[in-house]
ZAFISE-621099 format. One line per 8 residues: their letters; for each residue x, y, z of N, C-alpha, C, O. Coordinates in pm, whole numbers, plus 32768, in hexadecimal, padded with zeros to 4 digits. Example, Ala and Ser with C-alpha at 12.3 -4.5 7.8 and 13.67 -1.06 7.14 Angstrom:
<sites>
as	8527,7DC7,830C,84CE,7E3E,830C,8528,7EB6,830C,8590,7EB4,834E | 8505,7F1F,82C4,8557,7F96,82CA,850A,8003,8313,853D,8072,8324 .
</sites>
This chain:
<sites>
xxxxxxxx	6D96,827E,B98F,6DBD,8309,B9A4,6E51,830F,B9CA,6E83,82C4,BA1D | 6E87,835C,B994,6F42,8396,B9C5,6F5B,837C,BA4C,6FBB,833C,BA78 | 6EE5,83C1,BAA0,6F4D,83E1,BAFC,6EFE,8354,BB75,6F10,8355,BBEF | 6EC4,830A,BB40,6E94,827D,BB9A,6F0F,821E,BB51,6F3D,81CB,BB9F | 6F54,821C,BABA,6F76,81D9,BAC6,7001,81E9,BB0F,704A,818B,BB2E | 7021,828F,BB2B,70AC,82B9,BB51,70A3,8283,BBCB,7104,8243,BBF5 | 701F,8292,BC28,7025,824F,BC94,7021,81F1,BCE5,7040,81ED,BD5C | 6FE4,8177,BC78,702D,80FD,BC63,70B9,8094,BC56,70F1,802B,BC78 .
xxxxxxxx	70BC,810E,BC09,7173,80E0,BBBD,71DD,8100,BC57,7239,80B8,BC7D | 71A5,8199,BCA4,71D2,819E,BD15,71E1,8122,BD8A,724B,80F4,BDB7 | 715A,80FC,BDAC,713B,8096,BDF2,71B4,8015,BDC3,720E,7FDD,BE02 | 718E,800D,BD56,71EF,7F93,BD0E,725C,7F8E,BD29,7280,7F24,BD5D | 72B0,7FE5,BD17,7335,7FF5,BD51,735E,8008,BDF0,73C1,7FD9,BE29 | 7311,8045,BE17,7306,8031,BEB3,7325,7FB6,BEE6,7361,7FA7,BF51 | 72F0,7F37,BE82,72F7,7EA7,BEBC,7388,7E8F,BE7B,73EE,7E73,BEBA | 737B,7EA2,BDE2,73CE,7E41,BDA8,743D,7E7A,BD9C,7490,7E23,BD80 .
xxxxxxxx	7477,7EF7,BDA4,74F1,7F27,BDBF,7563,7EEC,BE30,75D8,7EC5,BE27 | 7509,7EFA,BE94,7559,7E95,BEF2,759E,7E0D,BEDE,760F,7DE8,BEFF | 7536,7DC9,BE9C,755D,7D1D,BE50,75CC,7D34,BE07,7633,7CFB,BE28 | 75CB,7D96,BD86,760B,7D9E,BD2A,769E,7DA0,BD6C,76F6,7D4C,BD5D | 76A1,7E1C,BDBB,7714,7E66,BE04,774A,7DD4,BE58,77C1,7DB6,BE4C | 7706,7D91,BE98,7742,7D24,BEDF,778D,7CB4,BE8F,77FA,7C7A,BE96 | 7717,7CB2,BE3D,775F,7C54,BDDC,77F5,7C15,BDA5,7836,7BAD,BDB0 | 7802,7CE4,BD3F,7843,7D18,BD17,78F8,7D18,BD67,7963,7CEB,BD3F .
xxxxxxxx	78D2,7D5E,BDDE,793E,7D68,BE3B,796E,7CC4,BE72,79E2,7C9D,BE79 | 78F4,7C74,BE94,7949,7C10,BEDC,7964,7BA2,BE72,799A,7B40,BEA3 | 7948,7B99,BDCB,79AF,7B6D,BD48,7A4E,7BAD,BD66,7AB6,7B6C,BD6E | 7A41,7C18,BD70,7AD5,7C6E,BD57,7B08,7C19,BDD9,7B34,7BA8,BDC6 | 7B03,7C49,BE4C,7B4F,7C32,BEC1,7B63,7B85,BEAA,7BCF,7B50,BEC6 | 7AEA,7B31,BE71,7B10,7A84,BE93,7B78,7A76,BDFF,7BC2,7A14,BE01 | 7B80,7AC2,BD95,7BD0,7AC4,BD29,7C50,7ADA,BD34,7CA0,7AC5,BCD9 | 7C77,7B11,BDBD,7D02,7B12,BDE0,7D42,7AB4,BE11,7DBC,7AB3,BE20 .
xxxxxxxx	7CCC,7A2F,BE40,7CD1,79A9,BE9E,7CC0,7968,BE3D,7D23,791F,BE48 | 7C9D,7950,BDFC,7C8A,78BE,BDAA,7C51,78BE,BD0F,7C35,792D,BCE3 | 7C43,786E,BCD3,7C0B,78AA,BC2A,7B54,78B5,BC3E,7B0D,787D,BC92 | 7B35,78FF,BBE7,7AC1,7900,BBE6,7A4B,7891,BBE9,79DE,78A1,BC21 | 7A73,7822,BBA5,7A40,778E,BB91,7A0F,778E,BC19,7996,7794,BC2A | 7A66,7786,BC87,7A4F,776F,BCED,79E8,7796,BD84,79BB,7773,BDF1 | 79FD,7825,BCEE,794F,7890,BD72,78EC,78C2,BD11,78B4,792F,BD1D | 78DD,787A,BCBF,7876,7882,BC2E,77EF,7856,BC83,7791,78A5,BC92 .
xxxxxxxx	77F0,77C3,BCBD,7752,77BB,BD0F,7729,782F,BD53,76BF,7865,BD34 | 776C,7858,BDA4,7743,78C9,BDE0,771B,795D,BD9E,76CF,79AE,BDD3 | 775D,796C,BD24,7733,79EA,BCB6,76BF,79BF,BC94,7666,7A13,BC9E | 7692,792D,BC5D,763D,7902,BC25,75C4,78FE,BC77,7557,78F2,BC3F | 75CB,7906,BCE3,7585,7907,BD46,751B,799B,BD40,74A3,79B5,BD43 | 75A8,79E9,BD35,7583,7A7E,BD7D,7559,7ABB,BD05,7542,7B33,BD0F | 7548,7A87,BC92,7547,7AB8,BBF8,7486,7A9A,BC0E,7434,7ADD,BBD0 | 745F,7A2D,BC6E,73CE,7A22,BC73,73A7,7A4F,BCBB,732D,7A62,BCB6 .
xxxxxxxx	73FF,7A82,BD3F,73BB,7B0A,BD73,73C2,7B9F,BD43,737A,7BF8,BD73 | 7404,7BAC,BCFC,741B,7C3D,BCB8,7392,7C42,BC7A,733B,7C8A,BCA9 | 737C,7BE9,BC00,72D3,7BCE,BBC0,728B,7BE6,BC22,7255,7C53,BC33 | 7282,7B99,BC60,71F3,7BBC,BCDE,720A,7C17,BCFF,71BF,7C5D,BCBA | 7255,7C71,BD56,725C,7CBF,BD77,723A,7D54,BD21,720A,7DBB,BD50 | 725D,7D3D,BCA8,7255,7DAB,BC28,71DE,7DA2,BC29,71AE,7E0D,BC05 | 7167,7D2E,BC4E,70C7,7D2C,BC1B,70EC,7CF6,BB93,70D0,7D42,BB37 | 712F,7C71,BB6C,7116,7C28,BB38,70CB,7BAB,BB2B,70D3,7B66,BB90 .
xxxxxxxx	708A,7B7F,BAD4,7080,7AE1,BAF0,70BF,7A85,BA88,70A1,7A6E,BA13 | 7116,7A5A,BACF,7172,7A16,BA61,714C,7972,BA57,714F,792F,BABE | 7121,7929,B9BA,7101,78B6,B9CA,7158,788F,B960,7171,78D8,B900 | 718D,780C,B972,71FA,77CA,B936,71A7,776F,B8B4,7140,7733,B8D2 | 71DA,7769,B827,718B,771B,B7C9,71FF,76BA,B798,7272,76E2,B7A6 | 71E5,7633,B75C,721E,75E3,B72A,726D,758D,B790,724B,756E,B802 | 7314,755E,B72E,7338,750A,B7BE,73DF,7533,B7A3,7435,74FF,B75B | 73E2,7589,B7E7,7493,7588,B7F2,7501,753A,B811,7539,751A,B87A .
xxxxxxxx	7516,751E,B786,758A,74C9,B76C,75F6,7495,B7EE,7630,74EE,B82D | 760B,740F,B811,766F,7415,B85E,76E4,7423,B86F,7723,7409,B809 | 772F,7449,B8D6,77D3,7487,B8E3,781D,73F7,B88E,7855,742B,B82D | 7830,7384,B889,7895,7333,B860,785A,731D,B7E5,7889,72BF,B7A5 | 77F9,735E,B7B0,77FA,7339,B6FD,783B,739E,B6C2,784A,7393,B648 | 786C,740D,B6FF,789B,748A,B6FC,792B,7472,B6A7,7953,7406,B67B | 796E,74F9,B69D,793B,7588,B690,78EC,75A3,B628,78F6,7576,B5B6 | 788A,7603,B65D,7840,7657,B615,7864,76C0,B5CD,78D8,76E0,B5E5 .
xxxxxxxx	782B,770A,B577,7821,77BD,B592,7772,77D2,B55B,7739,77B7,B4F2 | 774B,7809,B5CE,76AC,781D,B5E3,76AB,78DE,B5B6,76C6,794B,B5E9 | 767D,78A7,B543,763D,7928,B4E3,75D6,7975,B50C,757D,7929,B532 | 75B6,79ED,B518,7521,7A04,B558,7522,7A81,B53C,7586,7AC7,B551 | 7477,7AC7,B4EC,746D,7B2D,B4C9,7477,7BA8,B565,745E,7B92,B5DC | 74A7,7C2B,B51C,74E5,7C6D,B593,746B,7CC1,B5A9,7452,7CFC,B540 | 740C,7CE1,B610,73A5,7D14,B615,73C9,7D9D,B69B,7398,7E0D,B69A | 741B,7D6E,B6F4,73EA,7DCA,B770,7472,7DB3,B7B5,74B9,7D59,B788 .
xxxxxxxx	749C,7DFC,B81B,7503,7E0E,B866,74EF,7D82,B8DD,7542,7D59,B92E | 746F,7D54,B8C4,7428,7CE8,B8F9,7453,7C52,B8EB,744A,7BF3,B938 | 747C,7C5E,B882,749E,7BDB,B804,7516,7BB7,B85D,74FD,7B44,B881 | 7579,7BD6,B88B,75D8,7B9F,B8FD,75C7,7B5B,B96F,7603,7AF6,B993 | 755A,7BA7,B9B4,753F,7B50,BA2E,74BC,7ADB,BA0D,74BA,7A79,BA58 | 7454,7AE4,B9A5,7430,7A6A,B953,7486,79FB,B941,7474,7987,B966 | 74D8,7A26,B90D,7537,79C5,B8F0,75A1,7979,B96E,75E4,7912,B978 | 758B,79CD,B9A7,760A,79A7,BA13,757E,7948,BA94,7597,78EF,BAE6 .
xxxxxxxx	750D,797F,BA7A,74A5,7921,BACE,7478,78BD,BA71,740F,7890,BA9F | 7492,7889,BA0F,745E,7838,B9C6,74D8,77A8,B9AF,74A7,7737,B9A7 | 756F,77B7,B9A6,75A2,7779,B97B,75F7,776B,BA38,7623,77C8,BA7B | 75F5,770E,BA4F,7605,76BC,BB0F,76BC,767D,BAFE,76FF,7641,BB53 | 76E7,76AF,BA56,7789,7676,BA9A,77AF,7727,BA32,776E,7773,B9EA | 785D,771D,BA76,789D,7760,BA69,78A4,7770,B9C9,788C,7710,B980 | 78CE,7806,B98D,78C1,7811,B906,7912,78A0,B8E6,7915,78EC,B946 | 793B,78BD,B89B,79B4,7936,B88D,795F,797A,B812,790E,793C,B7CE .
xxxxxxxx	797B,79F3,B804,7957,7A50,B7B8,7982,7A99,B728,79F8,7A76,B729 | 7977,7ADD,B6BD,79B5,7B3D,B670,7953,7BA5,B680,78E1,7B76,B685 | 7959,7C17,B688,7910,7C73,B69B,794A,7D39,B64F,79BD,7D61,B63F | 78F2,7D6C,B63B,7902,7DEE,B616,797C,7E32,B666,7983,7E2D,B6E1 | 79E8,7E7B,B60B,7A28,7EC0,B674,7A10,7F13,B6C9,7A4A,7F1D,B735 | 7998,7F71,B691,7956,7FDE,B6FA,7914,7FBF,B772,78F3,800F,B7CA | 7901,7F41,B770,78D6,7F06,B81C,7929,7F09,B88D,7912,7F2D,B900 | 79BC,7EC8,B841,7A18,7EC0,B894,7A62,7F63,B8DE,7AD3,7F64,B90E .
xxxxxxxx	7A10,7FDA,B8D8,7A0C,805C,B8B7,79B1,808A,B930,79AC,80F7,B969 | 7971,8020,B943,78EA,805D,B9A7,7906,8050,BA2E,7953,7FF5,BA4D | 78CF,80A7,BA96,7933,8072,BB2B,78FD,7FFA,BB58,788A,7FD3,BB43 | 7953,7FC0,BB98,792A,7F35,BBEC,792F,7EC6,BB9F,7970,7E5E,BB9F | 78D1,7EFD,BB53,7893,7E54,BAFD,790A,7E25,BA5C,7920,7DC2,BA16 | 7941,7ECF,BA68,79D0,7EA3,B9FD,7A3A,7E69,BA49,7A7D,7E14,BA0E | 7A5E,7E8B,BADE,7ADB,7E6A,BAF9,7A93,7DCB,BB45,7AE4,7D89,BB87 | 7A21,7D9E,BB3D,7A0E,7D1B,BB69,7A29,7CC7,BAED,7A70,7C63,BAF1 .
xxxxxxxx	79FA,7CE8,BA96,7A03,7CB8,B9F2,7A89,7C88,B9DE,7A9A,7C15,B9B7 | 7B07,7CEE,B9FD,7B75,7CE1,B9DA,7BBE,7C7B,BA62,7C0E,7C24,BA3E | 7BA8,7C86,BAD7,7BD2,7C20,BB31,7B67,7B81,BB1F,7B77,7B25,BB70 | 7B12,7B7A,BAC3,7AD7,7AF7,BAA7,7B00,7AC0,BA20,7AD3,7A62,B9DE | 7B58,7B0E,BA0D,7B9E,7AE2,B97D,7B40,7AFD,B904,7B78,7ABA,B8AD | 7AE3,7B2F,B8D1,7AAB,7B32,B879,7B11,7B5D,B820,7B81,7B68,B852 | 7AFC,7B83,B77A,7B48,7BB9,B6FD,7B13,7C27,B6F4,7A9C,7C1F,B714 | 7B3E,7CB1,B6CB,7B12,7D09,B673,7B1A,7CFC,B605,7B7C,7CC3,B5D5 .
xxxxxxxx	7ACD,7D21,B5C9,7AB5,7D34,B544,7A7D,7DB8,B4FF,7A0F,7DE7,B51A | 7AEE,7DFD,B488,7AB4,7E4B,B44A,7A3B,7E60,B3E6,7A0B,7DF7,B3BD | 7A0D,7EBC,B3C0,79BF,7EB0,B360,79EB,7F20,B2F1,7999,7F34,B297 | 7A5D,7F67,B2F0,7AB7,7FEB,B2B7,7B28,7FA3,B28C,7B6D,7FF1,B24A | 7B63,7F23,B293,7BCD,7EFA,B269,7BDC,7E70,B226,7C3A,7E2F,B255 | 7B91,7E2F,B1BE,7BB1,7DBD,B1B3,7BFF,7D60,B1BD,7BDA,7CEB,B1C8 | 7C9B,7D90,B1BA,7D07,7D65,B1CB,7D48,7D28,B250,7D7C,7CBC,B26C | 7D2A,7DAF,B2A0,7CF4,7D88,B355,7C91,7D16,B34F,7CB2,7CB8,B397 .
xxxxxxxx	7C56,7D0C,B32D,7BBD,7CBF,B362,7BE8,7C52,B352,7BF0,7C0E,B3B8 | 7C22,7BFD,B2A8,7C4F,7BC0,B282,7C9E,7B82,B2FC,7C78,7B14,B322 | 7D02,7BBA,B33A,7D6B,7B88,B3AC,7D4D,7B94,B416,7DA8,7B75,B463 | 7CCE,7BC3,B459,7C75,7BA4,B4D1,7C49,7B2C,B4B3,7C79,7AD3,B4F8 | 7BEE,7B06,B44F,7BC9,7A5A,B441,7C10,7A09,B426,7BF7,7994,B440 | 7C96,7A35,B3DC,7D24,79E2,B407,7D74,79AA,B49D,7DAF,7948,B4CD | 7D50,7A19,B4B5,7D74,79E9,B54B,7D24,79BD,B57F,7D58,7995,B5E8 | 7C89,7998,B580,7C3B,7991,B5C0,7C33,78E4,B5B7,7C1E,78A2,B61C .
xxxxxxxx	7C43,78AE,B540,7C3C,783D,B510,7C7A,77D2,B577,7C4E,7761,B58E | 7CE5,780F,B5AE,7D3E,77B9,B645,7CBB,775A,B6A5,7CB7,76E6,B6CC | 7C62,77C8,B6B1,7BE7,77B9,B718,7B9D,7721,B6E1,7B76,76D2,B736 | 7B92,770A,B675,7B50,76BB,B62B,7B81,7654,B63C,7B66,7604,B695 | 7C0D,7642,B5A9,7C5F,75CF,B59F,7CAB,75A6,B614,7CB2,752F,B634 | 7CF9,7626,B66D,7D3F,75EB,B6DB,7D0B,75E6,B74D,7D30,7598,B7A5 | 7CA8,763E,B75B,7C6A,763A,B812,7C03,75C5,B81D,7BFA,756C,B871 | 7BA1,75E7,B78C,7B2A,7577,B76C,7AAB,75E8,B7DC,7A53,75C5,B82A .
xxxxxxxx	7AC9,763E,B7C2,7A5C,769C,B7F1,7A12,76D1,B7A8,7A42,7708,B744 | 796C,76D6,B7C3,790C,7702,B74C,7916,77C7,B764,794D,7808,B7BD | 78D8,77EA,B704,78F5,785D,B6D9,786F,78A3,B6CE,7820,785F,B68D | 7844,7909,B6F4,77D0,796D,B6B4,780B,79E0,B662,785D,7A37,B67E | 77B9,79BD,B5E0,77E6,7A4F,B597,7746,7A93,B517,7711,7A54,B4BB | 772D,7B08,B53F,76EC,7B35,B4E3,770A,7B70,B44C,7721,7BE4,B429 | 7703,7B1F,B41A,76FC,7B3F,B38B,76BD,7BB2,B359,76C4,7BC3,B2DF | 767A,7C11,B3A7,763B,7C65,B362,76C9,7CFB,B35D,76EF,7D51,B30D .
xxxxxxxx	76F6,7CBB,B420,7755,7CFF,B442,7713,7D98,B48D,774F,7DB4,B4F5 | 76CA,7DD9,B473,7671,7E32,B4E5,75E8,7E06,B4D3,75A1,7DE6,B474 | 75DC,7E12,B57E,751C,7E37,B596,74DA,7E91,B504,74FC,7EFA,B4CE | 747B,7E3A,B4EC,7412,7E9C,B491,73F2,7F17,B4B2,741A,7F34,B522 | 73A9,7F83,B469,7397,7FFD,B4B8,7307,7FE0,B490,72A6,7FE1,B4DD | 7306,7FC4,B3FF,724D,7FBD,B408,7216,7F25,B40B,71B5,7F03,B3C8 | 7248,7EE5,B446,71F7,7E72,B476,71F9,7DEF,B417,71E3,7D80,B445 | 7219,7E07,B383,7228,7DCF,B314,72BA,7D6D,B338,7319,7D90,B37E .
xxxxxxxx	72A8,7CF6,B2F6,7369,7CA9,B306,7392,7CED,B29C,7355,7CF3,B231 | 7409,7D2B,B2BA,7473,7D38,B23C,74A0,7CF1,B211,748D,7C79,B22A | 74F6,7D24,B1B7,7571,7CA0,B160,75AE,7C5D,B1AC,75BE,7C89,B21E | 75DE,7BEE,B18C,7643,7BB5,B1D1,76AD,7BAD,B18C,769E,7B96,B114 | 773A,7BBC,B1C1,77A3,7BE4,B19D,77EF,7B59,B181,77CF,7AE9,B1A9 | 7854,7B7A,B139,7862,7AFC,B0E7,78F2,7ACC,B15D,792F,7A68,B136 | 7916,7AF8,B1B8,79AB,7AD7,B1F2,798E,7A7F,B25C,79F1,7A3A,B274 | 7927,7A63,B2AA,78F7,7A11,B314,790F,7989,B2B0,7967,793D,B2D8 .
xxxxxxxx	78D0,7966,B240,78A8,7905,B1D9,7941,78BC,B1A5,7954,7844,B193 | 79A6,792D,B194,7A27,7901,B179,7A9D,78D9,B1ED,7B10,78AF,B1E9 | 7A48,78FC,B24A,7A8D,78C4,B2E0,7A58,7855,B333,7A91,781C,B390 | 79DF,7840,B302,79A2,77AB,B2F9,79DD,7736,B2A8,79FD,76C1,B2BC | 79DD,7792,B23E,7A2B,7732,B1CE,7ACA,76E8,B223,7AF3,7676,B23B | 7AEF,7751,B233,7B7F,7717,B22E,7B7B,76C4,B2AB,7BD2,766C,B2AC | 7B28,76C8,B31B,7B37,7682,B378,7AC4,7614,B3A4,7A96,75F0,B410 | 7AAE,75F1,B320,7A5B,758E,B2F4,79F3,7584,B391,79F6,7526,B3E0 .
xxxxxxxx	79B0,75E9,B39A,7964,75B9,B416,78CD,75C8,B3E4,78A4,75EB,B375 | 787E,759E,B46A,77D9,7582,B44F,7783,760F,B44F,77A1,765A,B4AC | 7735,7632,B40A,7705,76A8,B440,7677,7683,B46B,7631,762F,B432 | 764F,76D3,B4E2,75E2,76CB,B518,7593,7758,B50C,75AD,77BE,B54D | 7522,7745,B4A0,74E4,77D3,B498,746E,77E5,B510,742A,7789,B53D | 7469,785F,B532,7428,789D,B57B,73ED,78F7,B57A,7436,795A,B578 | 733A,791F,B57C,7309,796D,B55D,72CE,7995,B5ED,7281,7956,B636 | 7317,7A2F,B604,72CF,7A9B,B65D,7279,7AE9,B653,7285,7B4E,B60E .
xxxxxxxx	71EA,7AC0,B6AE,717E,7AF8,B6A7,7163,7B5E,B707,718A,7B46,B77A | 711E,7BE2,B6ED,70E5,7C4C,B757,712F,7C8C,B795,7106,7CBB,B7FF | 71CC,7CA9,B763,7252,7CA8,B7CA,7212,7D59,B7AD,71E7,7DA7,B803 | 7222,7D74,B6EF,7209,7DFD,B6D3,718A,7E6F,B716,7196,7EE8,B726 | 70F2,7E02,B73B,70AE,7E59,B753,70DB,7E68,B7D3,70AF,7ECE,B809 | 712D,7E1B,B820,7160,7E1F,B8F4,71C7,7EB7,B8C2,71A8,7F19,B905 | 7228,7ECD,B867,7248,7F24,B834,72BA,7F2B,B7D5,7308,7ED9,B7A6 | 72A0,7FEB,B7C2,72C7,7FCA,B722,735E,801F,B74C,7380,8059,B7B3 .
xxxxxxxx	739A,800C,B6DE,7427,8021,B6B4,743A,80E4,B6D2,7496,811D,B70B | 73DA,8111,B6A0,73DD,81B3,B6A6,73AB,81D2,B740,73CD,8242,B764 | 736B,8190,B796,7316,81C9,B7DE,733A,8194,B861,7347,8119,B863 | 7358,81F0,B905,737C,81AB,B963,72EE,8182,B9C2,72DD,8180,BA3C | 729E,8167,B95C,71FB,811F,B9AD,7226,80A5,B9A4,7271,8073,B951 | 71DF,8069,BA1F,71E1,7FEB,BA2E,7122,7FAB,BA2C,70D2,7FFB,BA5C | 7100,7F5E,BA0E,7077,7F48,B9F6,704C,7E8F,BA42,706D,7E27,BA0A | 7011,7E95,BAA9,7023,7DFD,BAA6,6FED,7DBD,BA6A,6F7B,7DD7,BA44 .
xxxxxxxx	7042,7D32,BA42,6FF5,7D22,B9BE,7009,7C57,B9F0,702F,7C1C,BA54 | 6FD0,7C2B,B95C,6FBB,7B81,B94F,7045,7B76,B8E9,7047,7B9C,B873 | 70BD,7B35,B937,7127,7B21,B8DE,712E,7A2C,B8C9,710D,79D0,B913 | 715B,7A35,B863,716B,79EE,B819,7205,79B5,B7C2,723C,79EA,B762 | 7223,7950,B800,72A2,792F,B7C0,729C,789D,B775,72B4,7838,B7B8 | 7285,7896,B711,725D,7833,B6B0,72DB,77BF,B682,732C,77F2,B635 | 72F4,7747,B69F,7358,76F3,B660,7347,7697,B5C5,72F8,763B,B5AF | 736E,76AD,B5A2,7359,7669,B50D,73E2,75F7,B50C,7445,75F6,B555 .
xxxxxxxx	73BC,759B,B49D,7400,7512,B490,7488,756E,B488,7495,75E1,B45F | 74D7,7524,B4B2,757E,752F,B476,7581,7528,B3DE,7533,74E7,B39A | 75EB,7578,B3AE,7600,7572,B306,76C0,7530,B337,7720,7569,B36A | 76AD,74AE,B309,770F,7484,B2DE,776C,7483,B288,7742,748D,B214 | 7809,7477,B297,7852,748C,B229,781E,7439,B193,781C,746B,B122 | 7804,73DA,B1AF,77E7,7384,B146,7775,73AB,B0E5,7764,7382,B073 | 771C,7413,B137,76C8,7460,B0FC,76E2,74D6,B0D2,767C,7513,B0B1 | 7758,751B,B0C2,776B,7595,B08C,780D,7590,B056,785A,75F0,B054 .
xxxxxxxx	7827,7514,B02E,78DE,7518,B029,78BF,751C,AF6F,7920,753A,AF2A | 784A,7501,AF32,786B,7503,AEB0,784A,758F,AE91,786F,75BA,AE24 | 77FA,75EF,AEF8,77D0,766E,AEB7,781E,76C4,AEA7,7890,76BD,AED7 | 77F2,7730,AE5A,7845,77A6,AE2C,7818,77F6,AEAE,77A9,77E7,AEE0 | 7895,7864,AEEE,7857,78AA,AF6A,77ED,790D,AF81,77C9,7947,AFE8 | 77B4,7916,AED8,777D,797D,AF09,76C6,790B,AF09,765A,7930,AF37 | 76E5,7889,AEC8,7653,77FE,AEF5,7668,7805,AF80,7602,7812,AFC3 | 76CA,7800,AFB4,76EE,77F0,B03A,76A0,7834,B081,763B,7808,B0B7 .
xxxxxxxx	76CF,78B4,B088,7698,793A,B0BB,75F4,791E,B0A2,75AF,7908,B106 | 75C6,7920,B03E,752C,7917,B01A,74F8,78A6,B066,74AF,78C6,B0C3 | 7508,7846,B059,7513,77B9,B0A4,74D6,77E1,B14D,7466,77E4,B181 | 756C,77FF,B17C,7535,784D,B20B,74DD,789C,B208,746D,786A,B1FD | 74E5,791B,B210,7466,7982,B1EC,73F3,795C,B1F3,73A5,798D,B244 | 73C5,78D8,B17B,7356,78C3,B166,731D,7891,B1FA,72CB,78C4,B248 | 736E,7813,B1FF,7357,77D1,B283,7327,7841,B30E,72C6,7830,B358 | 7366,7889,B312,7363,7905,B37E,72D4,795A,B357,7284,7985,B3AA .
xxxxxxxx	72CC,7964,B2D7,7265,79C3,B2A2,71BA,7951,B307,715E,7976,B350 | 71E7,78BE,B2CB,7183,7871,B2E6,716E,785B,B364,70FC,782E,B372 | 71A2,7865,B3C0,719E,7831,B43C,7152,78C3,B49D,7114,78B8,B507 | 7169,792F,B460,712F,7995,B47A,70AE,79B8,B471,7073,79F2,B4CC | 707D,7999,B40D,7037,79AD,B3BB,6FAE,7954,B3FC,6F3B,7970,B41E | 7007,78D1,B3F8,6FA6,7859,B430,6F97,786A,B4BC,6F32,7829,B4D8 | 6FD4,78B2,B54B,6FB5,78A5,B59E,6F8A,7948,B5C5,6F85,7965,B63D | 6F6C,79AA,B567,6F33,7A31,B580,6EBC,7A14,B594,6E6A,7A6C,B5AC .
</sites>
């Protein structure tokens, strides 16, 4: 019913607003002290109390790759506003971002985004976008820092994976790194993209083998693209 789940979703935030808000604020203020690398355990930390606290149950699948076989860029279908702190409770070392520009737009959690260094990225300008993953490439080849980026590029609205966009695939390319696909489970029914319900739910963050350069350096980008996908499609699929 509407208004049990409105009063739920109430309850929910009652807890997890606070986490978020703490979170949030004490990234910014330690971002003026030192790089992020350095207070990532502690986000990572608070990224598994935000879940609990939301009335999640978050269980970890596969085996996440370690920091010195690195860098990564860990692919993962975009399901829920959820899919961030999954991710940020799932992966235990430091990791940098590309993300939608309209996030960096939202209060708090945009101007934390932008003091943790993440990238914007358009989805109105190819040309822009193009020179966001240009610049972004530094993180890779020169920092040797792994990367999260969704290929779909927004949360689903109806629950379905979309396309995946072919510019994540050509920024892999050039920085010859490993990709680690990742399939997010239950993020959409905890909630959806249109709707400010929150539902507690059974979340799921799935690791699949690394796709190595050596495994995708002869493909054309758009085998590439399919390549991933599939992998993501499967790992979903297999642990729903």
């Amino acid at each position: 019913m509407p208004v049990i789940r409105a009063i739920i979703t109430l309850l929910i935030l009652i807890v997890a607003l606070p986490v978020f808000i703490l979170m949030m604020v004490a990234g910014i203020v330690l971002s003026y002290i030192m790089h992020p690398k350095y207070f990532y355990f502690p986000m990572h930390l608070g990224c598994k109390a935000l879940l609990l606290g939301s009335w999640q149950y978050h269980t970890i699948h596969g085996k996440v790759p370690p920091k010195n076989k690195g860098p990564y860029i860990f692919m993962f279908n975009h399901e829920s506003m959820f899919d961030a702190f999954m991710l940020g409770a799932s992966i235990p070392y430091y990791v940098n971002a590309v993300g939608w520009e309209g996030i960096f737009k939202w209060p708090l959690w945009g101007f934390f985004a932008k003091r943790y260094g993440a990238y914007q990225i358009t989805h109105d300008d190819t040309d822009k976008a193009r020179e966001t993953l240009k610049a972004a490439e530094k993180i890779l080849l020169v920092d040797k820092t792994s990367m999260i980026y969704s290929p779909e590029g927004n949360r689903t609205i109806t629950g379905e994976m979309g396309e995946f966009k072919k510019g994540g695939f050509h920024f892999a390319r050039a920085t010859n790194a490993t990709i680690v696909p990742i399939g997010i489970i239950g993020a959409f029914e905890s909630n959806v993209r249109t709707s400010w319900i929150i539902n507690p739910g059974r979340l799921k963050t799935v690791f699949g083998n690394p796709i190595t350069p050596d495994q995708y350096s002869h493909l054309s980008i758009e085998e590439f693209r399919d390549l991933v996908k599939a992998e993501v499609v499967k790992l979903v699929e297999d642990f729903s």
